[in-house]
ROGUTOR-99944 format. One line per field, with one value per residue (C-alpha): residue number from 1; residue in three letters; x, y, z. Coordinates in nm, 3 decimals, decimal comma, m for minus. Layout:
<rs>
nr	NUM_...
rest	ALA_...
east	X_...
north	Y_...
up	Z_...
</rs>
This chain:
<rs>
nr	1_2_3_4_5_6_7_8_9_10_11_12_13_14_15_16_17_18_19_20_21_22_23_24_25_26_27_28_29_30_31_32_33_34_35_36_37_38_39_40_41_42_43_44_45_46_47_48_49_50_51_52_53_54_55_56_57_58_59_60_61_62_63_64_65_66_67_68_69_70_71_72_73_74_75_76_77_78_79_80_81_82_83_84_85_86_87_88_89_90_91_92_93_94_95_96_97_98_99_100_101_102_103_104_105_106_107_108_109_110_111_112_113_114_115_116_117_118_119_120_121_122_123_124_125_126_127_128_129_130_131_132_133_134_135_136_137_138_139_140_141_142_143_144_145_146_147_148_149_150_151_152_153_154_155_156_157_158_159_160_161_162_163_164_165_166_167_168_169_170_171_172_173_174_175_176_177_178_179_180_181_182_183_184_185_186_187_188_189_190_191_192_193_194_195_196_197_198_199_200_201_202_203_204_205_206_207_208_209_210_211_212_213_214_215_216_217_218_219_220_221_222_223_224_225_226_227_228_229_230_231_232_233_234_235_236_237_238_239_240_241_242_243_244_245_246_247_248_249_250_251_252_253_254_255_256_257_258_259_260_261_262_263_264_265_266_267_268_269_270_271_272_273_274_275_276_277_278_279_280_281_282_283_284_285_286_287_288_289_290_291_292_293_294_295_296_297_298_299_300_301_302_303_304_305_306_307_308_309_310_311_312_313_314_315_316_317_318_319_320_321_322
rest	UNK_UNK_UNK_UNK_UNK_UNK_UNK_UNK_UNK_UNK_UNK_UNK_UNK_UNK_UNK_UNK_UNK_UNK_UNK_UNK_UNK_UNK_UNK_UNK_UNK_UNK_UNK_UNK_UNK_UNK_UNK_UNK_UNK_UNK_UNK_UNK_UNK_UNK_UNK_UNK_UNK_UNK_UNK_UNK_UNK_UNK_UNK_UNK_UNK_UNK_UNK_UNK_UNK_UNK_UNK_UNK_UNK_UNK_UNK_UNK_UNK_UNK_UNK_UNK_UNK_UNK_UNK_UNK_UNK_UNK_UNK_UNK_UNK_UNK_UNK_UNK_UNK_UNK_UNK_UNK_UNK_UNK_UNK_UNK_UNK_UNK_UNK_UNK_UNK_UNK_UNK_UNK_UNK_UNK_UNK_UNK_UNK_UNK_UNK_UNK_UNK_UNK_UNK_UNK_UNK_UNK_UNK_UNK_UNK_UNK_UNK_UNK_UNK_UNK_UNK_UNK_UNK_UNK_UNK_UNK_UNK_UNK_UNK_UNK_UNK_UNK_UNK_UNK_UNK_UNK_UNK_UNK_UNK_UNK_UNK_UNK_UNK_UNK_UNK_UNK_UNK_UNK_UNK_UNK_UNK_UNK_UNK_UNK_UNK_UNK_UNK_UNK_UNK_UNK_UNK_UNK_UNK_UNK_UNK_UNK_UNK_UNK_UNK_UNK_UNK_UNK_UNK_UNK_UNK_UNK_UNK_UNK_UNK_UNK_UNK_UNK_UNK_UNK_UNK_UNK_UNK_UNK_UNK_UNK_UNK_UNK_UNK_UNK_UNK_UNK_UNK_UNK_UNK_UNK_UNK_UNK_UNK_UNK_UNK_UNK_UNK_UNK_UNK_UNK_UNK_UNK_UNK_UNK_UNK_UNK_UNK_UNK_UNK_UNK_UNK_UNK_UNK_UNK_UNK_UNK_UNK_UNK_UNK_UNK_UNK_UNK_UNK_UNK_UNK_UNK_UNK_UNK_UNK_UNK_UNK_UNK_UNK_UNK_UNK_UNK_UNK_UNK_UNK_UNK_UNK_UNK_UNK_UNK_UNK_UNK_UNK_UNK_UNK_UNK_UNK_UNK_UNK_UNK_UNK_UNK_UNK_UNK_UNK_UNK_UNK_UNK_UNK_UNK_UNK_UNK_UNK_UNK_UNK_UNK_UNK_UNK_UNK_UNK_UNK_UNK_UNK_UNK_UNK_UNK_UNK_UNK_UNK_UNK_UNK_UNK_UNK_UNK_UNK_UNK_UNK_UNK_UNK_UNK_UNK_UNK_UNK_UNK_UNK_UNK_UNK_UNK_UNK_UNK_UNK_UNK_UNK_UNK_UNK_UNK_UNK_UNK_UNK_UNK_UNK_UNK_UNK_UNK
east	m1,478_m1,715_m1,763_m1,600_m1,297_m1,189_m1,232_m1,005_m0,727_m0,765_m0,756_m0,451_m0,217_m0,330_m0,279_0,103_0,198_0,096_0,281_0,583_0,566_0,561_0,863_1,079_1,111_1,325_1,615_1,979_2,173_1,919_1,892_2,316_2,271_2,007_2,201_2,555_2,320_2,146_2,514_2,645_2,369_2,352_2,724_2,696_2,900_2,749_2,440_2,406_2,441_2,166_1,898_1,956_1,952_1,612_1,478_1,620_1,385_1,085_1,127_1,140_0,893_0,649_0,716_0,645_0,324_0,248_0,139_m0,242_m0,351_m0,297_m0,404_m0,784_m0,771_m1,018_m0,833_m0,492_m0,270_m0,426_m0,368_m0,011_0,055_m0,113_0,147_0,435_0,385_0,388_0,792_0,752_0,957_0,562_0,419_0,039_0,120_0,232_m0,079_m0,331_m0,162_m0,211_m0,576_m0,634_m0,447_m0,659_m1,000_m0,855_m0,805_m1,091_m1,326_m1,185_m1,196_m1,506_m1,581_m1,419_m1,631_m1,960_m2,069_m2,272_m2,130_m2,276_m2,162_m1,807_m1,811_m1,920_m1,671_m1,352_m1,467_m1,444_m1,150_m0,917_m1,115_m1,048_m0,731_m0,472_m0,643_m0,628_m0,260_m0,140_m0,316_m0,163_0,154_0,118_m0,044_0,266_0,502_0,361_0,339_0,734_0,813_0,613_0,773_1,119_1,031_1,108_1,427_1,512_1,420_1,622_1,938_1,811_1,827_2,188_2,314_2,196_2,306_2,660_2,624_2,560_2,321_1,959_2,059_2,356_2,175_1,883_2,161_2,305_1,952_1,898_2,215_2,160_1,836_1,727_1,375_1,158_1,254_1,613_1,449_1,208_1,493_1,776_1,501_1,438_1,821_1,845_1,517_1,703_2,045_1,872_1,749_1,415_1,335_1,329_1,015_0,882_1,132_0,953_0,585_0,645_0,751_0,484_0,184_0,362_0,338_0,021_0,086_0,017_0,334_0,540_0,323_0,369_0,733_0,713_0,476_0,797_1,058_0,853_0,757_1,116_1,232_1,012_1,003_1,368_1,389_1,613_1,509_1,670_1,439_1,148_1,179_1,280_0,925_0,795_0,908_0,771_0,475_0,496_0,570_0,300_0,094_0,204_0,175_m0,224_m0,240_m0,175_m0,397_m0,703_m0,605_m0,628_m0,934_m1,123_m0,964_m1,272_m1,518_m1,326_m1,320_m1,724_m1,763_m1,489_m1,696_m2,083_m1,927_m1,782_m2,067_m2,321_m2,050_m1,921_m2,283_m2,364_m2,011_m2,105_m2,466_m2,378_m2,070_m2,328_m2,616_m2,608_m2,965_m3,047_m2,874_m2,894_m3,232_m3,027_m2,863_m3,180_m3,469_m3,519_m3,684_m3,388_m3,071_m3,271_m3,324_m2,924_m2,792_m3,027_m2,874_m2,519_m2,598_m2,704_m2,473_m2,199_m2,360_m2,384_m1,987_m1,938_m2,099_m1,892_m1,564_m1,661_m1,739_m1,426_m1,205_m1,057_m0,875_m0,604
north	m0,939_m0,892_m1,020_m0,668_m0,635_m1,045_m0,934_m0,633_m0,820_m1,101_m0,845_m0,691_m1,012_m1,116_m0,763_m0,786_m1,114_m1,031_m0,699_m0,914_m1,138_m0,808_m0,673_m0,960_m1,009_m1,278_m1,425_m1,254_m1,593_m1,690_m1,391_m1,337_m1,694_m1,615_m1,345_m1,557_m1,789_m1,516_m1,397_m1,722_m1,751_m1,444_m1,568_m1,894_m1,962_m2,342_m2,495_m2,670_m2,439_m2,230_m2,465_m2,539_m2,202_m2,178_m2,502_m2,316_m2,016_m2,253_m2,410_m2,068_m1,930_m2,195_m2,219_m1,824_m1,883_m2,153_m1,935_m2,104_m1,749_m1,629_m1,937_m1,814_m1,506_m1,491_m1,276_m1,359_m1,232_m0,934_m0,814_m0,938_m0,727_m0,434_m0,483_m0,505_m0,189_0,043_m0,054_m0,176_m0,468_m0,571_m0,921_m1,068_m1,238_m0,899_m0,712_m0,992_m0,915_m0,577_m0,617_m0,875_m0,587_m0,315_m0,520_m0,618_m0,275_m0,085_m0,293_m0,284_0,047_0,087_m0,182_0,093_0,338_0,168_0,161_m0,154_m0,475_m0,464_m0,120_m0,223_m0,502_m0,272_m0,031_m0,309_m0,408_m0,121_m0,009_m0,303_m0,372_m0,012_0,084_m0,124_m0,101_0,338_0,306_0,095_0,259_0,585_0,438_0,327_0,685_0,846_0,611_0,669_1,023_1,035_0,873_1,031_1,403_1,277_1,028_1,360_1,370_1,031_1,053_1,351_1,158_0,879_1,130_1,251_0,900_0,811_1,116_1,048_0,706_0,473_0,213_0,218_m0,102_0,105_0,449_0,201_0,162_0,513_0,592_0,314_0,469_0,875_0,861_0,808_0,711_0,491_0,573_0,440_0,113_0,056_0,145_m0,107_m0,355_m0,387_m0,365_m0,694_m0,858_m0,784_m0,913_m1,282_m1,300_m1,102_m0,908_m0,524_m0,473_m0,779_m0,597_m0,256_m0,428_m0,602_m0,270_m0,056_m0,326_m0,238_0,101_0,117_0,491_0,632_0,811_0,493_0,322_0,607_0,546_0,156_0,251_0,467_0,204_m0,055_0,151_0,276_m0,056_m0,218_0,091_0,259_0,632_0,871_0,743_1,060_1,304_1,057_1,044_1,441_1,502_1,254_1,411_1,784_1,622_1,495_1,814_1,990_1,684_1,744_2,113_2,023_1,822_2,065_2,325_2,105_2,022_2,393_2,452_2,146_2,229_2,403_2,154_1,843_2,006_2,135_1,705_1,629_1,907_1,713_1,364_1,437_1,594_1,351_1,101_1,466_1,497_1,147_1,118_1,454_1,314_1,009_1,156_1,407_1,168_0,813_0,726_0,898_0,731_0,400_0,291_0,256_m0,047_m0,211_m0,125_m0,272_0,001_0,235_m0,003_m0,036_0,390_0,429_0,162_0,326_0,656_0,521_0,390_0,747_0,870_0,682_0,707_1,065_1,051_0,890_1,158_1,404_1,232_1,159_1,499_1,651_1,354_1,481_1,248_1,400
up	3,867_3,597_3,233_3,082_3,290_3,197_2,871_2,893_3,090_2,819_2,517_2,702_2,726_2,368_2,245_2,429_2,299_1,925_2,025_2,101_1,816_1,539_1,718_1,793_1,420_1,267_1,384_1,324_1,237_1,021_0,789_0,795_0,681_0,421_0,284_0,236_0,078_m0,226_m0,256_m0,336_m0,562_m0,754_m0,847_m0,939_m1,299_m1,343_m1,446_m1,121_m0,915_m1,078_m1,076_m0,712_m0,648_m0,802_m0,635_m0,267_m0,379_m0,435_m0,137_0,050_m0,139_m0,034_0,294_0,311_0,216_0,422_0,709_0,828_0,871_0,540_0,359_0,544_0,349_0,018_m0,138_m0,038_m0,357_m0,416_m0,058_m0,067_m0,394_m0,223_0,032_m0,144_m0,341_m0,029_m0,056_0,337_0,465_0,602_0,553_0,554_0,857_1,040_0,873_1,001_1,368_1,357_1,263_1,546_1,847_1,653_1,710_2,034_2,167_2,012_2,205_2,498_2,525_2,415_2,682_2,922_2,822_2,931_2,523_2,464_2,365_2,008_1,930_2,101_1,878_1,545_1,638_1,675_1,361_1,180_1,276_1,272_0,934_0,817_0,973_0,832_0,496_0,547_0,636_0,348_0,113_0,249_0,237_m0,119_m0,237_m0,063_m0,232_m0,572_m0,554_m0,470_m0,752_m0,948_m0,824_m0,920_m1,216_m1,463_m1,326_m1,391_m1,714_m1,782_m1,636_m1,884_m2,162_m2,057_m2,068_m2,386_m2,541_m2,394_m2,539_m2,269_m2,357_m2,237_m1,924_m1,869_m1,818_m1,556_m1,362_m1,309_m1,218_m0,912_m0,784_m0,842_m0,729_m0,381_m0,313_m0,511_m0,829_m0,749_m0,596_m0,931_m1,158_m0,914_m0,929_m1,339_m1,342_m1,151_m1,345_m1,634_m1,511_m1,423_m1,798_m1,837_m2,098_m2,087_m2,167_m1,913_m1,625_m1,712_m1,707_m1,345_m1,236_m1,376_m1,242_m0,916_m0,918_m1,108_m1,222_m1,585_m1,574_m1,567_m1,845_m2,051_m2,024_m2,049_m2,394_m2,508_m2,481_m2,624_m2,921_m3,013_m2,975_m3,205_m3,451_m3,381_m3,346_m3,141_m2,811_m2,574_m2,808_m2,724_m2,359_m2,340_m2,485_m2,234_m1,977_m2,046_m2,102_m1,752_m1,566_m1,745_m1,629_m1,250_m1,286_m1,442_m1,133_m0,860_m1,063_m1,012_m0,679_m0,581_m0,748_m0,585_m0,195_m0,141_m0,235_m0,047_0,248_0,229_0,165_0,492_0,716_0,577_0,616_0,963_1,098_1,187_1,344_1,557_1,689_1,777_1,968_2,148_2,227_2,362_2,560_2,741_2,727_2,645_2,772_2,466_2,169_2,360_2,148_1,810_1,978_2,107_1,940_1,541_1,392_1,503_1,386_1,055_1,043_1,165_0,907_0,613_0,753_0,708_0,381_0,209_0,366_0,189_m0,093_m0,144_m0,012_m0,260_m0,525_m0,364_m0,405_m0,767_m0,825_m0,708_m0,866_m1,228_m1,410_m1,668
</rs>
């Protein structure tokens, strides 16, 4: 048995156990008992019980972080923030998996393939790098733009409830629960922040950092401002949110206009990659020199790097901002 197929079989088991480990997920008992435990908390009339309530969240808090994995990450916070605005019940330890079966896999079957053990290794690499990274930010871009298709609405409910004369927490909270989506979770969660003593405006700020959207910084601006200044705040946000459909109707008007031009850059950008697969499928003799000979890895790698360079132009090029 050779040096390839160990390293398959190996890649397999490690890929199935890490498999195992994403799945099995956390015990039942523990998070029923987890739950009685907030519950209790979140009603708790004295003193005492709050500030062991808060020491219980430090101590949880800290032992969630205490993974050895995700203390080897650089840039650990940023990545977990990243994470937590896709809205996912995902954690760094579960992403850091999934990069390790990705790597895992990718090689192998390039390994399969007969591809050389550098470009098996380039390729894992890439795509356990890139992968998880693609799909999250996906995830977040999808998230983001459903709130930001139903954010209007919400504010339109706002401006209902006010005018009925329901105060401004009182109108947050007939949002999280008319609204399905992420606009209900954003608007449940300030509700709560504000419950355990924040501010309004520090409940609004935490949220908008989340989503990191103009839309809902607009809004956070408007609050703040009336607050500080006074006004009629249902006027205010009804002119805040025409301004926002006629922002998402802007939106989908440049978006038609540039179609053609992103997919001219997707057909160029794909196109070398499409020919060197097709090459090396039909003959790999051929291609086999930019993985052994210097001069060729230095021509390929300058290749790559115009390349994503003048991707990059493109994607500038065809990126409006409003």
């Amino acid at each position: 048995m050779n040096l390839p197929v160990i390293l398959i079989i190996a890649g397999a088991f490690l890929a199935f156990a890490l498999l195992v480990i994403l799945v099995g997920g956390p015990s039942a008992g523990k998070a029923k008992t987890r739950r009685l435990a907030m519950v209790k908390d979140r009603h708790a009339a004295s003193t005492e019980a709050v500030v062991a309530a808060q020491m219980r969240k430090t101590i949880q808090s800290g032992r969630a972080g205490g993974s050895s994995l995700t203390h080897l990450l650089p840039r650990r916070e940023e990545l977990e923030k990243r994470i937590r605005r896709t809205g996912k019940s995902w954690t760094l330890t579960q992403y850091i998996f999934a990069t390790m079966i990705i790597f895992v896999v990718a090689t192998g079957a390039m390994l399969v393939v007969r591809a050389p053990v550098l470009m098996a290794g380039l390729v894992g690499l890439l795509l356990s790098l890139g992968l998880p990274y693609l799909v999250v930010g996906m995830t977040i871009k999808k998230r983001v733009a459903a709130f930001n298709s139903r954010f209007p609405d919400a504010i339109d409910l706002l401006v209902r409830g006010l005018k009925s004369g329901l105060p401004v927490t009182e109108t947050f909270q007939v949002v999280s629960h008319e609204l399905p989506g992420p606009v209900g979770e954003e608007f449940r969660g300030v509700v709560e922040r504000i419950r355990i003593g924040n501010t309004m405006e520090a409940a609004l700020q935490e949220s908008a950092e989340m989503l990191d959207t103009p839309e809902f910084q607009f809004f956070c601006i408007t609050i703040q401002i009336q607050r500080e200044t006074g006004g009629n705040l249902a006027e205010t946000l009804a002119n805040l949110s025409d301004v926002l459909r006629k922002r998402a109707q802007m939106k989908l008007k440049i978006k038609a206009m540039s179609s053609e031009a992103k997919a001219s850059a997707y057909i160029v950008g794909a196109l070398p990659f499409f020919v060197f697969g097709v090459v090396w499928t039909v003959n790999p003799g051929y291609l086999a020199g930019f993985f052994a000979e210097e001069r060729l890895i230095i021509a390929g790698i300058g290749g790559l790097v115009w390349m994503s360079i003048g991707a990059g132009i493109m994607a500038k090029m065809v990126n409006f901002e409003i």
